[in-house]
ZAMARGU-4260 file (C-alpha; in steps of 0.2 Angstrom, whole numbers, plus 5000, padded with zeros to 4 digits):
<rodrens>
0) 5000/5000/5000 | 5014/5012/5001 | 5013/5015/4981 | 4995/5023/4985 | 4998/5031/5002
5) 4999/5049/4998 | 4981/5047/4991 | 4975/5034/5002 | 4978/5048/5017 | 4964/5060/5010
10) 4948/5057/5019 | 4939/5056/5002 | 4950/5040/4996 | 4955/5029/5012 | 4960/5010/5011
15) 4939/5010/5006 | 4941/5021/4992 | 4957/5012/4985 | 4949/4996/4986 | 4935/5003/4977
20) 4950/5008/4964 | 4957/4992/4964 | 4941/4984/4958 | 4935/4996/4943 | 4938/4992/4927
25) 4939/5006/4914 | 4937/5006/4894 | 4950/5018/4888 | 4947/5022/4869 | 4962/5032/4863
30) 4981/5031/4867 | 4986/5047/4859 | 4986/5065/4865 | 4973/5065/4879 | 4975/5047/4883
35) 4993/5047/4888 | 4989/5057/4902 | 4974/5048/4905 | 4982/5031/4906 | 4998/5037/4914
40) 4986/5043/4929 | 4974/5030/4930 | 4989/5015/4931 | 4994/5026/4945 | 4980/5028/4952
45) 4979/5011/4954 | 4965/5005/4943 | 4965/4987/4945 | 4960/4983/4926 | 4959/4994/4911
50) 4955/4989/4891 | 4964/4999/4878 | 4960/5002/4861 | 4969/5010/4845 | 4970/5008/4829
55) 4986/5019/4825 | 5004/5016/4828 | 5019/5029/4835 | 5025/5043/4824 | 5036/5056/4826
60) 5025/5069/4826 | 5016/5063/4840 | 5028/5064/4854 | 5027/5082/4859 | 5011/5078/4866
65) 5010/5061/4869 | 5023/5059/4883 | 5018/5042/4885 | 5031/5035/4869 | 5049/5037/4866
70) 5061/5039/4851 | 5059/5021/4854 | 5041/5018/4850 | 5039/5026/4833 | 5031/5013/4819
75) 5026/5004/4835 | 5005/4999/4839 | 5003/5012/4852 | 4993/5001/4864 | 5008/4987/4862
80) 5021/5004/4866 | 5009/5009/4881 | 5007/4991/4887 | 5025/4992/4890 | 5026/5007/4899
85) 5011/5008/4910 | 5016/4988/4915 | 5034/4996/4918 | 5028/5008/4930 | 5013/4999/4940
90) 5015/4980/4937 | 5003/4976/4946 | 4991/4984/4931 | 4978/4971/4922 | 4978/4980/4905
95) 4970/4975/4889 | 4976/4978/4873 | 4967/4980/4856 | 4973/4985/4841 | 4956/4993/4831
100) 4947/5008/4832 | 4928/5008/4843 | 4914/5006/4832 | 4895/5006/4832 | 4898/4986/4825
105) 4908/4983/4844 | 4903/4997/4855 | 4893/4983/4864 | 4906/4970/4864 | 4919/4982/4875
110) 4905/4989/4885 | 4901/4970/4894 | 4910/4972/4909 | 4915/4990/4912 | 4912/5003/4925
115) 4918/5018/4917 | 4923/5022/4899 | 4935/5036/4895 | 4933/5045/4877 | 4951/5050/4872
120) 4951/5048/4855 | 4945/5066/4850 | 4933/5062/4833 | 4919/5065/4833 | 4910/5049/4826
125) 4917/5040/4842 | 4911/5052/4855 | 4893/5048/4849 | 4895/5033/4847 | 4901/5032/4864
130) 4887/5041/4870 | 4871/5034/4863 | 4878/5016/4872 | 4886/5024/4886 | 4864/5029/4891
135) 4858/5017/4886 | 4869/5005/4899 | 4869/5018/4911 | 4888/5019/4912 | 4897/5036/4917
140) 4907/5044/4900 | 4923/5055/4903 | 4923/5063/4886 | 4935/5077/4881 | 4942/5088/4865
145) 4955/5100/4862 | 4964/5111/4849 | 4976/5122/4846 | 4976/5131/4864 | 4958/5126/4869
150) 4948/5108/4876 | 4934/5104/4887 | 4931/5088/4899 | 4913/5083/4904 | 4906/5069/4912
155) 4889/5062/4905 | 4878/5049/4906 | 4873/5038/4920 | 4864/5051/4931 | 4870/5064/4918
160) 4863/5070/4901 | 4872/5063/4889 | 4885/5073/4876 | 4870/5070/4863 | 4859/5083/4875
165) 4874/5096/4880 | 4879/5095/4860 | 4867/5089/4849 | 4875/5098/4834 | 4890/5095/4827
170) 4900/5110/4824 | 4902/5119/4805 | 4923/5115/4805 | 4931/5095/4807 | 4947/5105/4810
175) 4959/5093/4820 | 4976/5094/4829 | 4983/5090/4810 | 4976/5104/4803 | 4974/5116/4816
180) 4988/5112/4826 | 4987/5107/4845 | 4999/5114/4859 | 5008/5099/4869 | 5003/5106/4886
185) 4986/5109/4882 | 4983/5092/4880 | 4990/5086/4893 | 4980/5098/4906 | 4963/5090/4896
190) 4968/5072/4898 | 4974/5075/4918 | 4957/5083/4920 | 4951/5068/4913 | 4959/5055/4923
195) 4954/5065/4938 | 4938/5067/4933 | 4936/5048/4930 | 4944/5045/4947 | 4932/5056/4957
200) 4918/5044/4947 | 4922/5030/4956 | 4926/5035/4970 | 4909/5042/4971 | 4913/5060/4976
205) 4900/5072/4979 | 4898/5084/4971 | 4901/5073/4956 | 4907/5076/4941 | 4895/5068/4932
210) 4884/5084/4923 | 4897/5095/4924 | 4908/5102/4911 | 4923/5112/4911 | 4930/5121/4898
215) 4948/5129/4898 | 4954/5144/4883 | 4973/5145/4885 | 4973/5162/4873 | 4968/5172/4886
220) 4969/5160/4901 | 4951/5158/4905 | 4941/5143/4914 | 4925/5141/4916 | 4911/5128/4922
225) 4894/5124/4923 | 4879/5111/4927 | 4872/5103/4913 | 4860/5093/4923 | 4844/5100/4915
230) 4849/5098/4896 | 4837/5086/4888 | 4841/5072/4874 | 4836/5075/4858 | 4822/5067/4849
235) 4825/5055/4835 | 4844/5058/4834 | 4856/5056/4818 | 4868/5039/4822 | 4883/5035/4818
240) 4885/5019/4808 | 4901/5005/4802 | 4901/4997/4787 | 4896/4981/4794 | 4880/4987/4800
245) 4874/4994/4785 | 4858/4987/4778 | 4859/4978/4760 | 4846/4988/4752 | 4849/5004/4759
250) 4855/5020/4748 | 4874/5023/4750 | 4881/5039/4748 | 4898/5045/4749 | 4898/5062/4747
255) 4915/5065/4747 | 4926/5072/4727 | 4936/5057/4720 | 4950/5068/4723 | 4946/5066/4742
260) 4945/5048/4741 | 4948/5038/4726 | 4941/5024/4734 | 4919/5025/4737 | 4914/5021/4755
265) 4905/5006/4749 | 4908/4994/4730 | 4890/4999/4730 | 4890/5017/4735 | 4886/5032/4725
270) 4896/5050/4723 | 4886/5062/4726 | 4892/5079/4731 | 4883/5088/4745 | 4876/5101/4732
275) 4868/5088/4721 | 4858/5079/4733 | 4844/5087/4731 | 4842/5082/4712 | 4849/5065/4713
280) 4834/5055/4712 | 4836/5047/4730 | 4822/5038/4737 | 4815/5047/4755 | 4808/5028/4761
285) 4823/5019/4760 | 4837/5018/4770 | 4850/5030/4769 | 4871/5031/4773 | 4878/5048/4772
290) 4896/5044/4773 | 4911/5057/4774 | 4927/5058/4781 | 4924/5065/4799 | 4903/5067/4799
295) 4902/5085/4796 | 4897/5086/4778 | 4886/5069/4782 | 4879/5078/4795 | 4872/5093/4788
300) 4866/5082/4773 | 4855/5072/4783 | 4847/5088/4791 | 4844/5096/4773 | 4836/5077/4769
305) 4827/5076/4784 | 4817/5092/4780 | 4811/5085/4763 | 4805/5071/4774 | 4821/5056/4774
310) 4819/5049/4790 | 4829/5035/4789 | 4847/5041/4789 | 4864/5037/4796 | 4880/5043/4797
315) 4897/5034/4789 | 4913/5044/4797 | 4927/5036/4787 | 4942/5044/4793 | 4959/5048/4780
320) 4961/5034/4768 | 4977/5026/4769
</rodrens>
């Protein structure tokens, strides 16, 4: 017990609350940016068990934020390079490892035996994802973003809203830390914000922060926070879908230039540009997959669709094709 005893001493952890610790299991989806810190604090913590999933592997570019990897790392899985050190530093750790991204096909699969999920993965199509399950399970969600010198951490779900009812938009821009840039720092204060917040979770702190949100703006060095606790969830909401789920007869489109992607979403897909939607013959009683790169452009698609009466519409976010 020494490992924990400068937490164990507050009143708010004890030997109760690091048992409590010791027992939890917690989905981690993302080892990247937010995720190192969030792993790195966790294992400390002493987490007893924690599942890992990423698709990606180390580059170069990523170490000047995620401080979990080395020189040593890069072209490395990052779960397999974060294996290593989190098990490096807290052996006593249970972690498991998986080398794919979370999907609405295996959302449920990863779900089965969690207390708490941690979204560090920063898209969009997973934090929804994330969320629809997350309510209807009842688990807690630690969800965060950043950019440039800006980030938010909230914790929904459970006895929360969910991020659905605080944002049931998305935003106009898919910038991301590629093409907006990210400071290193920034991300790590989002994803310790995150840890603790998951941490405070578990150990059942009150006030919780479960219908809270905290939003920090490093440009001119502002925080602030707030309750969230009234927000309703929206009616009839757009999902997010995988390719495995789609339905055979249902209308693909991938709305994304061949110069984007020379590759359609689907072998049965068709192109169809945002702009000619409206004149492309589509069939408002079928089913129908909007699919782009990050869900922005699917998204505001299937809200000019819905108001010529498409109701049944979903949301493909393919990611960069590689």
């Amino acid at each position: 017990m020494s490992r924990y005893a400068r937490q164990m001493v507050l009143p708010e952890v004890g030997a109760a609350g690091q048992a409590r610790l010791a027992r939890a299991h917690v989905l981690v989806i993302g080892a990247g940016g937010l995720g190192a810190p969030v792993l790195q604090y966790l294992a400390g913590a002493g987490i007893g068990r924690i599942t890992l999933l990423d698709p990606d592997t180390v580059e170069e570019s990523n170490l000047h934020r995620q401080v979990l990897f080395s020189m040593a790392d890069i072209g490395q899985p990052k779960v397999s390079a974060a294996r290593k050190h989190l098990l490096a530093a807290n052996p006593g750790l249970t972690l498991h490892t998986h080398v794919e991204a979370l999907s609405a096909a295996n959302v449920q699969r990863f779900l089965a035996s969690v207390d708490l999920v941690v979204d560090a993965a920063d898209s969009f199509a997973t934090s929804y994802i994330l969320s629809d399950a997350c309510l209807d399970h009842g688990l807690p969600l630690i969800s965060a973003s950043v950019l440039a010198q800006r980030g938010y951490v909230g914790g929904f779900c459970s006895t929360a809203p969910s991020l659905r009812a605080l944002f049931p938009e998305l935003p106009e821009s898919a910038a991301s830390c590629a093409s907006a840039g990210v400071m290193g720092p920034m991300v790590g204060v989002i994803g310790a914000l995150q840890a603790q917040m998951a941490l405070k979770t578990l150990l059942q702190h009150s006030p919780s922060p479960l219908g809270r949100l905290i939003q920090i703006e490093m440009t001119d060095m502002s925080l602030s926070s707030f309750d969230f606790h009234t927000a309703c969830e929206p009616e009839n909401p757009l999902r997010f879908t995988s390719p495995e789920l789609i339905q055979t007869q249902a209308q693909v489109i991938d709305l994304r230039p061949i110069e984007e992607a020379p590759q359609p979403a689907t072998p049965s897909a068709r192109r169809i540009l945002p702009e000619d939607l409206a004149t492309a013959g589509l069939v408002p009683e079928h089913a129908t997959v909007l699919c782009c790169r990050s869900g922005v452009r699917a998204w505001r698609a299937a809200r000019s669709l819905r108001a010529q009466g498409f109701e049944k519409l979903e949301i493909l976010a393919l990611g960069d094709q590689t």
